[in-house]
VOLODO-865367 format. One record per residue (C-alpha): residue number from 1; residue in one letter; x, y, z. Coordinates in nm, 2 decimals, always signed. Layout:
BEGIN
<num NUM residuo a u X v Y w Z> .
...
***
This chain:
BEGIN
<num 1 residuo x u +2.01 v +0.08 w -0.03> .
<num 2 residuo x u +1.99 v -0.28 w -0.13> .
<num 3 residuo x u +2.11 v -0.63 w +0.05> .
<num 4 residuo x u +2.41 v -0.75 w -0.12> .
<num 5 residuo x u +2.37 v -1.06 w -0.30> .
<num 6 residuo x u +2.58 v -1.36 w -0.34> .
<num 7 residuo x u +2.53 v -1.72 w -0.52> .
<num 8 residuo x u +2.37 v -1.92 w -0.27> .
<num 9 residuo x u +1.92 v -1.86 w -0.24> .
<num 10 residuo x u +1.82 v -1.51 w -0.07> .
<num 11 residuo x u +1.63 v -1.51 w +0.27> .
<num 12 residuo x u +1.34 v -1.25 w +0.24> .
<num 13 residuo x u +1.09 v -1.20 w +0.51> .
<num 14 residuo x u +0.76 v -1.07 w +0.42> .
<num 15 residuo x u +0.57 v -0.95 w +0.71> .
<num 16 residuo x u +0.18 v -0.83 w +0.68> .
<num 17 residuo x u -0.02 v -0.71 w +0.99> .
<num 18 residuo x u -0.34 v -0.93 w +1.06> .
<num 19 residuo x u -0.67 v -0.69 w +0.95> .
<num 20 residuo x u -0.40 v -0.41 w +1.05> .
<num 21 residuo x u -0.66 v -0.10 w +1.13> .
<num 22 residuo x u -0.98 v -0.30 w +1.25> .
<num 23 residuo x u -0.67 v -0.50 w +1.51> .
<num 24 residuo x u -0.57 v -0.14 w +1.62> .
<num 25 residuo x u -0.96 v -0.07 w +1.72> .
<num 26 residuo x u -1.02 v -0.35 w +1.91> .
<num 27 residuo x u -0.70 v -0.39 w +2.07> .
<num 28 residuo x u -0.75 v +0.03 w +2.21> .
<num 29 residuo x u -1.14 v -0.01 w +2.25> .
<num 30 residuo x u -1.21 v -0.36 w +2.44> .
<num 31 residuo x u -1.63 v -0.38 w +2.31> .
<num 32 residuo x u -1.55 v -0.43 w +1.99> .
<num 33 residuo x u -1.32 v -0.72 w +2.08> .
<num 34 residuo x u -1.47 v -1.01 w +1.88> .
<num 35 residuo x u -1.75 v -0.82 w +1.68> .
<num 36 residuo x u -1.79 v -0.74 w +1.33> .
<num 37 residuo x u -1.61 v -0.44 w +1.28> .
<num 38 residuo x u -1.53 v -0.21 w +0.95> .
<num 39 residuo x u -1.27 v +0.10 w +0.96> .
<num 40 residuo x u -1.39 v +0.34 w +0.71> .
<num 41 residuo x u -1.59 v +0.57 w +0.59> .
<num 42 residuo x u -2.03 v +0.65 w +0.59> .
<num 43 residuo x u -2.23 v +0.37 w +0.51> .
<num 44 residuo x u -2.50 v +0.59 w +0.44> .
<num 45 residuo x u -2.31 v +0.84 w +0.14> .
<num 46 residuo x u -2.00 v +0.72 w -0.05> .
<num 47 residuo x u -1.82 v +0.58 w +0.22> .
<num 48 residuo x u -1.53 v +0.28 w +0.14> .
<num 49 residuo x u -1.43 v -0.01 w +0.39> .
<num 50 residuo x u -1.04 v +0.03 w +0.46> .
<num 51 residuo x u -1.05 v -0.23 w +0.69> .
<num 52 residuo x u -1.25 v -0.50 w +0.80> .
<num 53 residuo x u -1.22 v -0.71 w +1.10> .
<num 54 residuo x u -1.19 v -1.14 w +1.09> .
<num 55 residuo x u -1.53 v -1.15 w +1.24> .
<num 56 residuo x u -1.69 v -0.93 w +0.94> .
<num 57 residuo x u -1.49 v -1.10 w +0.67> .
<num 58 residuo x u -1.69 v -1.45 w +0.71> .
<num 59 residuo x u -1.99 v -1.21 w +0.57> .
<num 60 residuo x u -1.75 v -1.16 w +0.23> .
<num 61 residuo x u -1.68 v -0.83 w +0.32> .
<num 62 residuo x u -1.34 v -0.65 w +0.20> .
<num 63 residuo x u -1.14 v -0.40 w +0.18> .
<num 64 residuo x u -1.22 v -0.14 w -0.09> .
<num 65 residuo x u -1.61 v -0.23 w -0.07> .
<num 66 residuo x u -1.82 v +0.03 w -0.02> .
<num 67 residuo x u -1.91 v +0.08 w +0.30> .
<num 68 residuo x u -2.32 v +0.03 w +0.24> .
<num 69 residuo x u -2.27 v -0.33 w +0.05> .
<num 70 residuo x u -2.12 v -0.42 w +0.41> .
<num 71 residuo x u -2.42 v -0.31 w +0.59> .
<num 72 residuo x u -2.61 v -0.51 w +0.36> .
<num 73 residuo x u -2.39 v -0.79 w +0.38> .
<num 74 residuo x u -2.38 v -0.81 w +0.75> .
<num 75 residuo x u -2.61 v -0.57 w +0.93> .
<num 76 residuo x u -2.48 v -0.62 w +1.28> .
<num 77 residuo x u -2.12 v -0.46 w +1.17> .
<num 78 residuo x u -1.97 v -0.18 w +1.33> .
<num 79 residuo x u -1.84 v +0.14 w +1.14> .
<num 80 residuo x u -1.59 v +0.34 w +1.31> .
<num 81 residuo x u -1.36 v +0.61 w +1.13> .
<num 82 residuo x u -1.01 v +0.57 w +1.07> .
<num 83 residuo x u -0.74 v +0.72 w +1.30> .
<num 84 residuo x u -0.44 v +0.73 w +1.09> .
<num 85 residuo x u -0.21 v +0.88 w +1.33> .
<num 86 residuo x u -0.25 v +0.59 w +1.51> .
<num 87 residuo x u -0.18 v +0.36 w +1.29> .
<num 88 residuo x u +0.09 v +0.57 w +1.14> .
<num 89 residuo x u +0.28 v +0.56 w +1.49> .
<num 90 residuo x u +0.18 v +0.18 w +1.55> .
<num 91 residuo x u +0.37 v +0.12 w +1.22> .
<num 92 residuo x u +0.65 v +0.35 w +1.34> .
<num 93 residuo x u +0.70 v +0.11 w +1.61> .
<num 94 residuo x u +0.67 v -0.17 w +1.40> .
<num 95 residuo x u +0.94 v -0.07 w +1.17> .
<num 96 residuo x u +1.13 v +0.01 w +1.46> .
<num 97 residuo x u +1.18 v -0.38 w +1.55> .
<num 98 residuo x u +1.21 v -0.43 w +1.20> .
<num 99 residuo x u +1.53 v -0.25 w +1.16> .
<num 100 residuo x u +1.70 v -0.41 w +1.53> .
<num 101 residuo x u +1.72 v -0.72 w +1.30> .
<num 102 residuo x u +1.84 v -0.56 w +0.98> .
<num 103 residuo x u +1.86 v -0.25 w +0.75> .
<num 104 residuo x u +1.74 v -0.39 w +0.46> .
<num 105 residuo x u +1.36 v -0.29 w +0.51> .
<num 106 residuo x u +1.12 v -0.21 w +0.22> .
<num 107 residuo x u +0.78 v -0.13 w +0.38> .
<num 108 residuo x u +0.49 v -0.17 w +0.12> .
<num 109 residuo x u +0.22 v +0.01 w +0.35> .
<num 110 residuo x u +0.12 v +0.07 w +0.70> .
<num 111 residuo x u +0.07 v -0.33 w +0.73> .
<num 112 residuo x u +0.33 v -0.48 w +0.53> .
<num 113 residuo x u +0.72 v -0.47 w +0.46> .
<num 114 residuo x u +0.98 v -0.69 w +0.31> .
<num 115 residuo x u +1.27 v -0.80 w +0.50> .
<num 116 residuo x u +1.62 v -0.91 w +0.38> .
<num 117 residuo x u +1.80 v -1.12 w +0.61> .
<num 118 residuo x u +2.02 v -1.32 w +0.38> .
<num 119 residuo x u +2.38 v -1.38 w +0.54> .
<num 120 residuo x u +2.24 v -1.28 w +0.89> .
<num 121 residuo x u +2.43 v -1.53 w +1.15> .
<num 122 residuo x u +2.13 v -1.45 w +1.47> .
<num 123 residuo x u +1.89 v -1.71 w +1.55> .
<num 124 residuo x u +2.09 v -1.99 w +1.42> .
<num 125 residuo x u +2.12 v -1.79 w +1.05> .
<num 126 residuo x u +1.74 v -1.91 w +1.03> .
<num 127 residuo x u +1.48 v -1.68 w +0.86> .
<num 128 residuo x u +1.20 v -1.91 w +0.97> .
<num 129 residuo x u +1.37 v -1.83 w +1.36> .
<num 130 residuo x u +1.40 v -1.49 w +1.24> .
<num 131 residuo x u +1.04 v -1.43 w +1.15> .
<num 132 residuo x u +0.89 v -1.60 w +1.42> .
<num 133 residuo x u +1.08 v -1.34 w +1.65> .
<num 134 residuo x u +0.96 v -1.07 w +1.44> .
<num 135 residuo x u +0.55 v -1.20 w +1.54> .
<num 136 residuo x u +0.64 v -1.21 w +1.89> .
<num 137 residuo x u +0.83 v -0.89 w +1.94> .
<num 138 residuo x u +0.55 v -0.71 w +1.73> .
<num 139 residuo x u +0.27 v -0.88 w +1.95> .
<num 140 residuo x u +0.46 v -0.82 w +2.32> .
<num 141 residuo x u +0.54 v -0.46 w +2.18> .
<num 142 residuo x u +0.21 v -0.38 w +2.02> .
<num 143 residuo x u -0.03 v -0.62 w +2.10> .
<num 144 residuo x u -0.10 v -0.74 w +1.74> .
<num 145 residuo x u -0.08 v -1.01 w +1.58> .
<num 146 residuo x u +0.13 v -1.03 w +1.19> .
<num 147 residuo x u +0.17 v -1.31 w +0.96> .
<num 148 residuo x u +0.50 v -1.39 w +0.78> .
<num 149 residuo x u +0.60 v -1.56 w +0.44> .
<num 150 residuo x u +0.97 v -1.66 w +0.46> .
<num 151 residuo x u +1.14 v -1.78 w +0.05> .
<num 152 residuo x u +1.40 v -1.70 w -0.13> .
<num 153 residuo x u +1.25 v -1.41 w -0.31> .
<num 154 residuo x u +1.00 v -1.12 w -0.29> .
<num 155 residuo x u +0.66 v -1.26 w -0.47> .
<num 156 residuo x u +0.73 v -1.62 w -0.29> .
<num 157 residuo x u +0.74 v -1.44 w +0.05> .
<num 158 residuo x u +0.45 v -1.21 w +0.00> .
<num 159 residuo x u +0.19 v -1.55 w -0.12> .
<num 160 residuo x u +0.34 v -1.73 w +0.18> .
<num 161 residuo x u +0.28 v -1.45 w +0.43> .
<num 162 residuo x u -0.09 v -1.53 w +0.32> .
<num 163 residuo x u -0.13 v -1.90 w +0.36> .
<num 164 residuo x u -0.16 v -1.95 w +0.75> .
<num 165 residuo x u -0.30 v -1.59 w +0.84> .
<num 166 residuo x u -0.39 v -1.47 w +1.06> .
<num 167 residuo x u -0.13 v -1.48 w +1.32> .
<num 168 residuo x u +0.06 v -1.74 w +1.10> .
<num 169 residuo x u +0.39 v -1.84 w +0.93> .
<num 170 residuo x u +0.46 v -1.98 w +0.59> .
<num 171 residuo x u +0.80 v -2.12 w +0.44> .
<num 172 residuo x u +0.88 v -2.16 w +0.11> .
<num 173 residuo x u +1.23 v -2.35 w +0.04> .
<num 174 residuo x u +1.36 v -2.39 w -0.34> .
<num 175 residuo x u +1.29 v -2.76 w -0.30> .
<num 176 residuo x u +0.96 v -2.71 w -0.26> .
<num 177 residuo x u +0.91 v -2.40 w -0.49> .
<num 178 residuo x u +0.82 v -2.56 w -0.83> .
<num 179 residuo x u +0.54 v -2.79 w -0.68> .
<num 180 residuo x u +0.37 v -2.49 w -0.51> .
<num 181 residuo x u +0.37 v -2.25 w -0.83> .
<num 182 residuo x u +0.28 v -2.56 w -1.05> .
<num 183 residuo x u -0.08 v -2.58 w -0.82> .
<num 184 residuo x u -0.08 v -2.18 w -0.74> .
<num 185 residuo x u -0.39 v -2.02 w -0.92> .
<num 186 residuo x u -0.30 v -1.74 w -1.18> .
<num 187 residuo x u -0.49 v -1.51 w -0.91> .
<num 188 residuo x u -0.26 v -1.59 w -0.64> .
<num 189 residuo x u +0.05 v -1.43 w -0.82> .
<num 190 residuo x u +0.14 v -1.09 w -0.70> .
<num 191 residuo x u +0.16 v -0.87 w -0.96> .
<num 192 residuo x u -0.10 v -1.05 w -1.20> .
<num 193 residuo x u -0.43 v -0.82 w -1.15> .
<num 194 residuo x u -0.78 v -0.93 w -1.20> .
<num 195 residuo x u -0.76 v -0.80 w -1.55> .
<num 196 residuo x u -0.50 v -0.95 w -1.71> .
<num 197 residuo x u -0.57 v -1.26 w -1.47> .
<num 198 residuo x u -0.91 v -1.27 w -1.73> .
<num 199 residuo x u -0.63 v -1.19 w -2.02> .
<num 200 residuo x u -0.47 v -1.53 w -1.94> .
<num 201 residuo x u -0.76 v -1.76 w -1.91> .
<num 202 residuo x u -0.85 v -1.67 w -2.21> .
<num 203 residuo x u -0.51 v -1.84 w -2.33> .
<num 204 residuo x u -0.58 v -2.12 w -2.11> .
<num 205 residuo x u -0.35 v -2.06 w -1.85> .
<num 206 residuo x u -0.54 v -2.10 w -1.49> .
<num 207 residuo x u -0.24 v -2.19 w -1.25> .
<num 208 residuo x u +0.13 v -2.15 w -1.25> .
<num 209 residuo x u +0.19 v -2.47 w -1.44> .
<num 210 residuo x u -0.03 v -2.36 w -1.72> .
<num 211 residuo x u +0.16 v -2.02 w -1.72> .
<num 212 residuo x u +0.49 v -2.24 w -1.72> .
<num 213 residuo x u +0.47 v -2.38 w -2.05> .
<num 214 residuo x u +0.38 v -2.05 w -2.20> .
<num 215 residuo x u +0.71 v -1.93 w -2.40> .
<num 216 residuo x u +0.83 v -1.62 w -2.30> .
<num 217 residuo x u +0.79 v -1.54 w -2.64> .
<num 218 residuo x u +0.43 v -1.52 w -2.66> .
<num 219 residuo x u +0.36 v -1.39 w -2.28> .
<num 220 residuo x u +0.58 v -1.05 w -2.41> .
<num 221 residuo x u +0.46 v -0.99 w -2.74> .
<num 222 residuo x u +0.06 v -0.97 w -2.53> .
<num 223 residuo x u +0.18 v -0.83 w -2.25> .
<num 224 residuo x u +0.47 v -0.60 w -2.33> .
<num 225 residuo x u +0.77 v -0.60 w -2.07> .
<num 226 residuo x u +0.57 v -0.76 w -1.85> .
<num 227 residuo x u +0.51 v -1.10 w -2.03> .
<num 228 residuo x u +0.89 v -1.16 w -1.91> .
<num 229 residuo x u +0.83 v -1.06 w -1.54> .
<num 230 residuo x u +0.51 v -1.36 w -1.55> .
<num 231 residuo x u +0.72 v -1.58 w -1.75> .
<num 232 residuo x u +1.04 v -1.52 w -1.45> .
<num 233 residuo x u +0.80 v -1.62 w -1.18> .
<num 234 residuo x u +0.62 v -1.92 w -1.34> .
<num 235 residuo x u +0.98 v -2.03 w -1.27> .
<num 236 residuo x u +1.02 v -1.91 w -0.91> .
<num 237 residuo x u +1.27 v -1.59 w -1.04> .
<num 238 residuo x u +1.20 v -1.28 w -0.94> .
<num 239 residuo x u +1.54 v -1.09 w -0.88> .
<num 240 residuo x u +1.39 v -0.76 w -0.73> .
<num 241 residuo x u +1.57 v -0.63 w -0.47> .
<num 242 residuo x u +1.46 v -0.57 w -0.08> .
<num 243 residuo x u +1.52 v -0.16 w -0.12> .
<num 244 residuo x u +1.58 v +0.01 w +0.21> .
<num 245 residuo x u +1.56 v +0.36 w +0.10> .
<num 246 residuo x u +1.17 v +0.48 w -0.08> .
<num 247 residuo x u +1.21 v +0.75 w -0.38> .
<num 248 residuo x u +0.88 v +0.93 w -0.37> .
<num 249 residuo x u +0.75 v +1.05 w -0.72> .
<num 250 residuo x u +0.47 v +1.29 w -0.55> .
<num 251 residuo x u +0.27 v +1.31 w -0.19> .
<num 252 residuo x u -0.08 v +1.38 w -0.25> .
<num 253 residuo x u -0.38 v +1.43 w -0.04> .
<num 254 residuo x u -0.76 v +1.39 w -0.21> .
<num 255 residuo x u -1.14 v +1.39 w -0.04> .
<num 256 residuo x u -1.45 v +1.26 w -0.13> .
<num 257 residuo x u -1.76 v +1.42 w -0.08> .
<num 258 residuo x u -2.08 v +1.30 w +0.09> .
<num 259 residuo x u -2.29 v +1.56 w -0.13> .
<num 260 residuo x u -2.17 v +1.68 w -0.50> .
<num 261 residuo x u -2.03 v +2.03 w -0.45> .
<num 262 residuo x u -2.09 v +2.32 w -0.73> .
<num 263 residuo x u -1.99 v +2.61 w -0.47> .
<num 264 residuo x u -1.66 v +2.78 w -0.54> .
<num 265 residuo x u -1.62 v +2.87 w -0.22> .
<num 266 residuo x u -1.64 v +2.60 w -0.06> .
<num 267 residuo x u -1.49 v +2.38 w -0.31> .
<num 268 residuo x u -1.13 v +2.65 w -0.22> .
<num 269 residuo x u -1.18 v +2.59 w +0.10> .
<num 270 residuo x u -1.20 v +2.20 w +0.07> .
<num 271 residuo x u -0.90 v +2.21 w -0.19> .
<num 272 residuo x u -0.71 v +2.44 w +0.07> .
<num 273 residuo x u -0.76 v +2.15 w +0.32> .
<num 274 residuo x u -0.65 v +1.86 w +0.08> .
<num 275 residuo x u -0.31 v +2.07 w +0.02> .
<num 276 residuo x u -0.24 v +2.16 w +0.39> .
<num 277 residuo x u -0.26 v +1.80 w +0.44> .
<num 278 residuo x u -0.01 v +1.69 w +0.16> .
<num 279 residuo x u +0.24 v +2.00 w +0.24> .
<num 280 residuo x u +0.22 v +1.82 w +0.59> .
<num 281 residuo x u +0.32 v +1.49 w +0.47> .
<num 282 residuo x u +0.58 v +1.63 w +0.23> .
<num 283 residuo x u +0.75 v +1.81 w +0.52> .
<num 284 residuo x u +0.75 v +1.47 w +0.74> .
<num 285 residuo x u +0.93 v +1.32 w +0.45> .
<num 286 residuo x u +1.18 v +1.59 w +0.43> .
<num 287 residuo x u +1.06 v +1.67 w +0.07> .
<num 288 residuo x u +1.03 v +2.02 w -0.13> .
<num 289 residuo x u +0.86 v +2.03 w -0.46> .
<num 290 residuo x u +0.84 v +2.25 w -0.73> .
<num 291 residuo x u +0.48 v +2.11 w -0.92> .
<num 292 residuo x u +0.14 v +2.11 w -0.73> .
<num 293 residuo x u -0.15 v +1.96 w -0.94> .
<num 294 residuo x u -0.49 v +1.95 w -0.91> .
<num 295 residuo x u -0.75 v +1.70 w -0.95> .
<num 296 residuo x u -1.13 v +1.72 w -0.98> .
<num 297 residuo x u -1.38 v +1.46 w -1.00> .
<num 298 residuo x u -1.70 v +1.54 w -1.13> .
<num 299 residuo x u -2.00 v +1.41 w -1.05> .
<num 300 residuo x u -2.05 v +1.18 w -1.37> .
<num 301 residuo x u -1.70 v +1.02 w -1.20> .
<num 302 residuo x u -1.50 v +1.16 w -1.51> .
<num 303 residuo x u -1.16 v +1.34 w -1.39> .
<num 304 residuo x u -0.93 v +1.61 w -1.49> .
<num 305 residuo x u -0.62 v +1.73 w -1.39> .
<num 306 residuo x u -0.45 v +2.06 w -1.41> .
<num 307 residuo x u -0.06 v +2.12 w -1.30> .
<num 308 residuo x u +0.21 v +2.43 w -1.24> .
<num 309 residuo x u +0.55 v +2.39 w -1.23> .
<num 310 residuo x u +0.79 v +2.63 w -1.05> .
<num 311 residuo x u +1.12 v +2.74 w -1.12> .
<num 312 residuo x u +1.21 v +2.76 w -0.67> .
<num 313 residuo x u +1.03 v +2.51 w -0.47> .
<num 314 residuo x u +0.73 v +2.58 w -0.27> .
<num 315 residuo x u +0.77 v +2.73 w +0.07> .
<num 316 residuo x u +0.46 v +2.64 w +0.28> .
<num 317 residuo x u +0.11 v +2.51 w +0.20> .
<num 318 residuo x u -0.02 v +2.86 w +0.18> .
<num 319 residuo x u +0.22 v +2.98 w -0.12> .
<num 320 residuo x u +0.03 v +2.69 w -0.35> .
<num 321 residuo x u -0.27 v +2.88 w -0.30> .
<num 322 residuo x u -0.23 v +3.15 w -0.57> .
<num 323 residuo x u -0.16 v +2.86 w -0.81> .
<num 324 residuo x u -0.41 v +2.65 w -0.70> .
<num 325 residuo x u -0.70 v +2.92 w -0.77> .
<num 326 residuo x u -0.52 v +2.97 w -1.11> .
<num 327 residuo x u -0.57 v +2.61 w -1.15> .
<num 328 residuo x u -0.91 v +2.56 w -1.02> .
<num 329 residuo x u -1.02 v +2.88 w -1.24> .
<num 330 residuo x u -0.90 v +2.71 w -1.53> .
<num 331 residuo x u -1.10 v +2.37 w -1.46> .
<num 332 residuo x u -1.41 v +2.35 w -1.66> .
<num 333 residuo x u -1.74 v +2.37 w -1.46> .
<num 334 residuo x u -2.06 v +2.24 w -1.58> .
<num 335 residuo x u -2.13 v +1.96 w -1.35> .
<num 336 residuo x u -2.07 v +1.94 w -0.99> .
<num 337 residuo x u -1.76 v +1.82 w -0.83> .
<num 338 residuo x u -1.76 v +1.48 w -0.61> .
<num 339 residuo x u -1.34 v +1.44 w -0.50> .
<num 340 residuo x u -1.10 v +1.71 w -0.52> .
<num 341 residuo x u -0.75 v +1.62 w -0.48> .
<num 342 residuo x u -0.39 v +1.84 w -0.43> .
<num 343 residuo x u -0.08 v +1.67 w -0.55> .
<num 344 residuo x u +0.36 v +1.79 w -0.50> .
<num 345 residuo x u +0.57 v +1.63 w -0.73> .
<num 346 residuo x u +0.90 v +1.68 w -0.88> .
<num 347 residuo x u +1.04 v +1.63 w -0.53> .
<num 348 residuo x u +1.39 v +1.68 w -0.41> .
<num 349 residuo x u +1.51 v +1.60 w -0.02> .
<num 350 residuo x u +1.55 v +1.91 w +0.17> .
<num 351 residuo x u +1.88 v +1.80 w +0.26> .
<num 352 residuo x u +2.01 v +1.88 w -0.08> .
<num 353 residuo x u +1.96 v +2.22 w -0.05> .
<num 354 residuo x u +2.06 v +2.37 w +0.24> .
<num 355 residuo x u +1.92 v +2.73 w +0.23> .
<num 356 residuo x u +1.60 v +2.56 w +0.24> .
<num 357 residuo x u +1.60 v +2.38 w +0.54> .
<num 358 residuo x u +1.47 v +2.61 w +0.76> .
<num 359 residuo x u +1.14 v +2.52 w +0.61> .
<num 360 residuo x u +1.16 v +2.20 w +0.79> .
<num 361 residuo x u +1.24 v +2.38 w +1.16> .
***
């Protein structure tokens, strides 16, 4: 489902939770109110920060770190393990006063979503009004805090939701949308990773006005397709559509280990584990699939994957096993195995087909 569109400038919302899992911690667990605090994993083995608290951010540390460079960075930080059924039902929540303003909802993540409230006559048919609700039903309902961007398209509303955070609002109006990309570093544009950020210094083009003057010409024949998508919103276009309604390609589950594994045994058992858990979230998503594939890491961090694809969908987490020893017997062995992962695609709704349901009961 997408938001009907018309000729005057679309209202998007983009909301983003402020340091969404460390917040969720020290909201439920009052001592670590106002301390350095990372969510994630061992900082003693391979652990990885997936969230780090405002106070612990001043040290440089970030999301996707490893979980021992944060130690070094700041050795008074806190480490506590993730609870993502927690934050899973937070966000539930969330969305939940999400969709009493409107239906067009994209969620990104846990932390993040994309509103569409173009044509919407509440709060004086202001999305400024609009998202400002939004921060204060999530923060009387929750107890959190969330930031908002509020323009007239998706990238726009996502670099505005980022300007005043935390607990902050941005607007961007088509007036004022040209001067702001003109001065926006290349960096700042969402979509434009650190890679081919590096690509287009190297063609002199730093901020938005640089990437302006590029012809679209030039910006496709380096970068494929997407040279027209930078070249769209160097201009402030970006047409992309709010999208209510997620098609998942696959649900997949993986684990790292804190010591290199080379026992088959326990490597079943651990791959057992990784496909109970994305069974699981395939049957909260009202999904049935008909691939499984596996993935091993080995301890030189090269990867291989192996997949099986069945004519009838899979039933329950325990009919993959036979296919998943068939596929773990054919993976080659000589060094040890660091991540093992368990991935459904080639999904279909359960809905669809009816004498499956019962699955879902």
């Amino acid at each position: 489902m997408t938001a009907s569109t018309n000729s005057s400038p679309r209202k998007i919302i983009h909301i983003d939770m402020d340091a969404f899992y460390a917040s969720v911690e020290q909201r439920d667990f009052p001592d670590l109110r106002g301390k350095p605090l990372v969510v994630g994993g061992d900082p003693n083995g391979r652990g990885v920060v997936a969230a780090a608290s405002y106070e612990v951010r001043e040290f440089g540390v970030r999301s996707a770190m490893s979980c021992y460079e944060a130690r070094k960075r700041c050795p008074e930080v806190i480490f506590v393990r993730p609870r993502f059924e927690v934050y899973r039902a937070v966000s539930n929540d969330i969305r939940t006063i999400m969709h009493s303003l409107t239906p067009y909802v994209e969620p990104l993540s846990l932390d993040e979503a994309y509103l569409d409230v173009t044509g919407l006559q509440v709060h004086q048919g202001s999305a400024t009004l609009m998202a400002n609700w939004l921060r204060a039903q999530i923060l009387e309902h929750t107890g959190l805090t969330a930031s908002a961007g509020v323009s007239f398209n998706k990238m726009l509303a996502k670099i505005a939701s980022d300007i005043n955070k935390p607990n902050g609002i941005a607007v961007i109006t088509p007036t004022d949308a040209d001067a702001f990309i003109s001065t926006l570093p290349i960096e700042r544009f969402h979509g434009i990773g650190k890679a081919t950020a590096q690509r287009l210094h190297s063609m002199g083009v730093n901020n938005g006005a640089d990437l302006r003057r590029m012809p679209a010409a030039v910006l496709v024949q380096e970068f494929g397709k997407r040279g027209q998508f930078y070249h769209d919103i160097a201009h402030g276009r970006d047409e992309r559509a709010v999208k209510s309604e997620r098609t998942y390609k696959s649900v997949g589950s993986e684990t790292t280990f804190a010591d290199n594994l080379n026992d088959d045994d326990k490597l079943r058992i651990q791959i057992y584990e990784q496909n109970a858990d994305a069974f699981n979230q395939m049957q909260k998503k009202q999904l049935i699939a008909y691939t499984i594939t596996l993935k091993v890491k080995y301890a030189d961090f090269t990867q291989i994957t192996r997949s099986h694809t069945l004519s009838t969908a899979f039933d329950s987490a325990k009919s993959a096993h036979y296919w998943l020893d068939k596929l773990f017997s054919d993976i080659p062995r000589q060094l040890p195995i660091r991540l093992v992962g368990v991935t459904f695609s080639s999904l279909t709704p359960a809905t669809e087909l009816l004498p499956q349901l019962s699955l879902f009961e």
